[in-house]
C-alpha positions in Angstrom: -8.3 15.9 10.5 -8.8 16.9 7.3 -10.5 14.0 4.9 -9.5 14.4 0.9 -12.8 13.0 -0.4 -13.8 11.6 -3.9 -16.6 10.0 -5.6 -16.2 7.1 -8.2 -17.8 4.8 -10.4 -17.5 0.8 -9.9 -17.6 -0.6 -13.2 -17.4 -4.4 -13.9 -17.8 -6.8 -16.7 -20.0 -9.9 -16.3 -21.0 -11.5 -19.5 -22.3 -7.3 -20.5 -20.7 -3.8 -19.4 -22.7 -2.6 -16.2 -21.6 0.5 -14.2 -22.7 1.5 -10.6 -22.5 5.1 -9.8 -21.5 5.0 -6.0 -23.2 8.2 -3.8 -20.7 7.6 -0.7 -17.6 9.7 -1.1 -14.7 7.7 0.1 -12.0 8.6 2.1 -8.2 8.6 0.0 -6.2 9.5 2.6 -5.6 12.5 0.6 -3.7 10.2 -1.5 -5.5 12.0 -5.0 -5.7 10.6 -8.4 -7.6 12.4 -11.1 -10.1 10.6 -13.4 -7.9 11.0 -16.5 -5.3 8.7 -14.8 -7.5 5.8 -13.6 -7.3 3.4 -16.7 -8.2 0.4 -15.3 -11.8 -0.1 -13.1 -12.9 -2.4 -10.9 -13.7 -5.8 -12.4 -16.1 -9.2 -11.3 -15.7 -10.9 -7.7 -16.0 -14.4 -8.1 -13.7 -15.3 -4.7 -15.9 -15.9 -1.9 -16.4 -12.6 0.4 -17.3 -12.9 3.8 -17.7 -10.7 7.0 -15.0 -11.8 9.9 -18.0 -11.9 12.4 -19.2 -15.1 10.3 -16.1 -16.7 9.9 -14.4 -18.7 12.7 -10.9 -19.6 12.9 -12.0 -23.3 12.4 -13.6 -22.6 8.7 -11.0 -20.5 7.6 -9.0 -23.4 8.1 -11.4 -26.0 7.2 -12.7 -24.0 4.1 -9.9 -21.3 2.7 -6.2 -22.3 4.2 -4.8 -24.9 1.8 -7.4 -24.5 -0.9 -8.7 -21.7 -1.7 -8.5 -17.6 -1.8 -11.1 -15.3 0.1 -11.8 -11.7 0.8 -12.5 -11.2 4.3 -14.3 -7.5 5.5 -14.3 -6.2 8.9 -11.5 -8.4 9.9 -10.0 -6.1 12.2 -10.3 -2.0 13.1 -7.0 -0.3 11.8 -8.4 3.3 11.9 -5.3 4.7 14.0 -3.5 2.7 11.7 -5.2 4.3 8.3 -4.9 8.0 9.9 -0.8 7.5 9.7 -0.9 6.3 7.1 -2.3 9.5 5.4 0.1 11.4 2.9 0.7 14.5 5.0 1.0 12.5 8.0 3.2 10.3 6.2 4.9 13.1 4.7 5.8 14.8 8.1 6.6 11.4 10.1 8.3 9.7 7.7 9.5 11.6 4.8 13.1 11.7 5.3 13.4 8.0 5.7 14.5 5.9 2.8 12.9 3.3 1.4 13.7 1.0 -1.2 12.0 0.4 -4.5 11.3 -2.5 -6.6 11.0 -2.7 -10.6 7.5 -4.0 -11.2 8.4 -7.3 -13.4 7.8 -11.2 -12.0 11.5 -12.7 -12.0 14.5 -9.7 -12.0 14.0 -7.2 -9.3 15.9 -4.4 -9.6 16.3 -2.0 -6.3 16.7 1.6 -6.0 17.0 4.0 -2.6 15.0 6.9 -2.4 13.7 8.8 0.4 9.9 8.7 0.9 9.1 12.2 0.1 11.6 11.9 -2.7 9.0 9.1 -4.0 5.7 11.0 -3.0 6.9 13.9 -5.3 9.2 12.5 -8.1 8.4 9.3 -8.6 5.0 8.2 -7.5 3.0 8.2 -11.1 0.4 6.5 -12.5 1.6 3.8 -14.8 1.8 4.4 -18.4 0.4 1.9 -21.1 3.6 1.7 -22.5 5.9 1.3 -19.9 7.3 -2.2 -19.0 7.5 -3.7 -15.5 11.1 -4.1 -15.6 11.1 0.2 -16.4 8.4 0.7 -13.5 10.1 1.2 -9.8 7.2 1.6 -6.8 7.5 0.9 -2.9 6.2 -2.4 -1.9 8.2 -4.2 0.9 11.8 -4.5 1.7 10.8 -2.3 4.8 13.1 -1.8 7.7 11.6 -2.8 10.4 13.3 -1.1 12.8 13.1 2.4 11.4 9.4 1.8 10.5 8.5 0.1 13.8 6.3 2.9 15.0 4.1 2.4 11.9 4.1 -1.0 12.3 3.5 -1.9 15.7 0.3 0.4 15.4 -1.3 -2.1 12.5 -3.6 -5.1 13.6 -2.7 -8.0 12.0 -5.8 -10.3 10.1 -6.9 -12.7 13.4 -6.3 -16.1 11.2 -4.1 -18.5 11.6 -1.6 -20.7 10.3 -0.4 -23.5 12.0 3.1 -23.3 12.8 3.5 -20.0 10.8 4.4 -16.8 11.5 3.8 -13.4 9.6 6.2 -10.8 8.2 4.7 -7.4 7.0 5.2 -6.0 3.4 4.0 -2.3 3.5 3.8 0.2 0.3 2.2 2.6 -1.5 1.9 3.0 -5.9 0.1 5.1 -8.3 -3.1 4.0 -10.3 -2.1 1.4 -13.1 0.5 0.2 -11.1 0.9 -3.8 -10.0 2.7 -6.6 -9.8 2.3 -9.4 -12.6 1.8 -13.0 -11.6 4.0 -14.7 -9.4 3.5 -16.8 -6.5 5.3 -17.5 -3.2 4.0 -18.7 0.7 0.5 -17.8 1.5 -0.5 -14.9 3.3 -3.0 -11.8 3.5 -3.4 -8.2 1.6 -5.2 -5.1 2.8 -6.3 -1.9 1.6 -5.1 0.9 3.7 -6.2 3.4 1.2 -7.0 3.1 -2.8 -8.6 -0.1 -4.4 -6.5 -3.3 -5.7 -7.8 -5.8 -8.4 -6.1 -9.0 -7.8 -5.9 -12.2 -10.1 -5.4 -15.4 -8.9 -4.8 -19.1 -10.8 -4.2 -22.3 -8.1 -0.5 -23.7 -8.4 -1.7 -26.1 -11.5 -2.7 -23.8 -13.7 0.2 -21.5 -14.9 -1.3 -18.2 -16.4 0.3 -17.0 -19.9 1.9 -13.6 -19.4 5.1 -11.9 -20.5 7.2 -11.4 -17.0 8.5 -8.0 -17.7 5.3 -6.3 -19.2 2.6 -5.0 -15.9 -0.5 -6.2 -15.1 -1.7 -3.5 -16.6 -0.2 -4.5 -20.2 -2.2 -7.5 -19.2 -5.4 -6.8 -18.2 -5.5 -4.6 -21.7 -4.1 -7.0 -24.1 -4.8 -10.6 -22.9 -7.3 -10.8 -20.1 -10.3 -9.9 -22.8 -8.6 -12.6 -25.4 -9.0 -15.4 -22.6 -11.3 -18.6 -23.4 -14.0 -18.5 -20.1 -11.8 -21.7 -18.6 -8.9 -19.4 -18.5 -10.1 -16.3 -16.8 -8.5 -16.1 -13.0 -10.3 -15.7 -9.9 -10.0 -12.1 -9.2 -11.6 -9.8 -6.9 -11.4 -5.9 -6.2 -10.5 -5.4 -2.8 -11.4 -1.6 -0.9 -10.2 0.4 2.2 -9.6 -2.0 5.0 -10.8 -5.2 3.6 -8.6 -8.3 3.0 -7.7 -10.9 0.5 -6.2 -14.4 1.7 -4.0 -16.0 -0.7 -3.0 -19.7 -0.1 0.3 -21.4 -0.8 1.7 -21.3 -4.1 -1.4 -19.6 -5.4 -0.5 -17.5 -8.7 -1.6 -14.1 -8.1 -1.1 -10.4 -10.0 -2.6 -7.1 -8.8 -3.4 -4.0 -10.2 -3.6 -0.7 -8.1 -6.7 1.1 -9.5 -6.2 4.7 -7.6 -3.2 5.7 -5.7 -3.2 2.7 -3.3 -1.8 2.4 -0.1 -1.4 -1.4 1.5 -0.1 -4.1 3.7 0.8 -7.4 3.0 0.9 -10.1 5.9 3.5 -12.9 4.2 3.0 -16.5 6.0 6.2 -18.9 6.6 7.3 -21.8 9.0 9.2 -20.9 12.2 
């Protein structure tokens, strides 16, 4: 199959600017996005990372469950699930199906039906400075799981557990700049399928300061560098196949830095 390849530069800001010119092209899924549109880069990790084959099922309870958020790598191989997940795959499997946006703000959602390859070619943008969240419709969730069951039974769910909780997928696929500002609901897990996603996270007693209808992008730009060092999140920057744990309640915004596709696994009771 065909690989759209692309270098890039990881970037982040710890106390001084450093940048770290990556030599390993890395497979998009043919999902593009050209330098001039990537406005936002990579930023610090200061969420525990750690490789599934050192972490039990016992210490992700013990250690990440109820307290705390953690990217995971190597968690599970989703490399048949990846390839259909590829835009001309995509495009040929799925494109006359429709799919349901959401407007990008925290509280008011509003919905509009498209059909996927009506997104892909229309809609799917990178986000613009100026734009509000409440102005800014991309695909992620409210999937129907019947007509995307084919997709879905294909992807291997993170092996953590729960107790007494159950998963519910939340697929979709945005343009560079693109993100959902902070909010918080049950816990659950994020992957990459394709792309890179910066996340930002605060526990449940410490409510972030952000405008609900402007992006995380608006964000990131105007108030993350104003922040006093005791209110910077925990945030991490989260690659192809790798996965980010968010607990209960935990406030959390992301930011798509490339055309990003991704999975969400979203915990609840029953």
């Amino acid at each position: 199959m065909n690989k759209s390849l692309k270098m890039y530069s990881i970037c982040t800001i710890i106390g001084l600017a450093t940048c770290v010119i990556s030599t390993e092209p890395v497979d998009n899924g043919e999902w593009v996005t050209e330098d001039k549109d990537m406005i936002a880069q990579p930023g610090p990790c200061n969420i525990d990372v750690r490789d599934a084959d050192t972490l039990s099922q016992e210490e992700f309870l013990n250690r990440y469950a109820y307290t705390k958020p953690i990217v995971i790598r190597g968690a599970a191989d989703n490399s048949k699930f990846q390839d259909m997940c590829r835009k001309e795959y995509m495009l040929n499997s799925f494109g006359t199906k429709k799919i349901r946006l959401s407007s990008a703000n925290t509280y008011s959602y509003s919905k509009a039906d498209v059909t996927l390859h009506e997104y892909v070619e229309d809609i799917l943008k990178p986000q613009k400075l100026g734009q509000l969240g409440n102005e800014t419709f991309y695909w992620f969730g409210d999937n129907n799981y019947t007509e995307w069951k084919d997709l879905f039974n294909i992807y291997k769910p993170p092996p953590y557990r729960v107790p007494r909780m159950s998963g519910a997928y939340s697929f979709g696929l945005a343009g560079a700049g693109t993100g959902v500002p902070f909010h918080f609901h049950g816990p659950g897990f994020g992957e990459v399928v394709f792309g890179r996603k910066r996340w930002f996270m605060y526990p449940p007693d410490k409510t972030p300061s952000f405008h609900p209808d402007k992006t995380t992008l608006q964000w990131l730009i105007e108030d993350y560098t104003k922040l006093h060092v005791q209110d910077l999140p925990l945030e991490c920057t989260i690659n192809k196949g790798e996965i980010i744990y968010f607990p209960d309640r935990w406030w959390h915004g992301t930011l798509n830095i490339d055309t990003s596709v991704f999975i969400s696994t979203f915990l609840a009771y029953g």
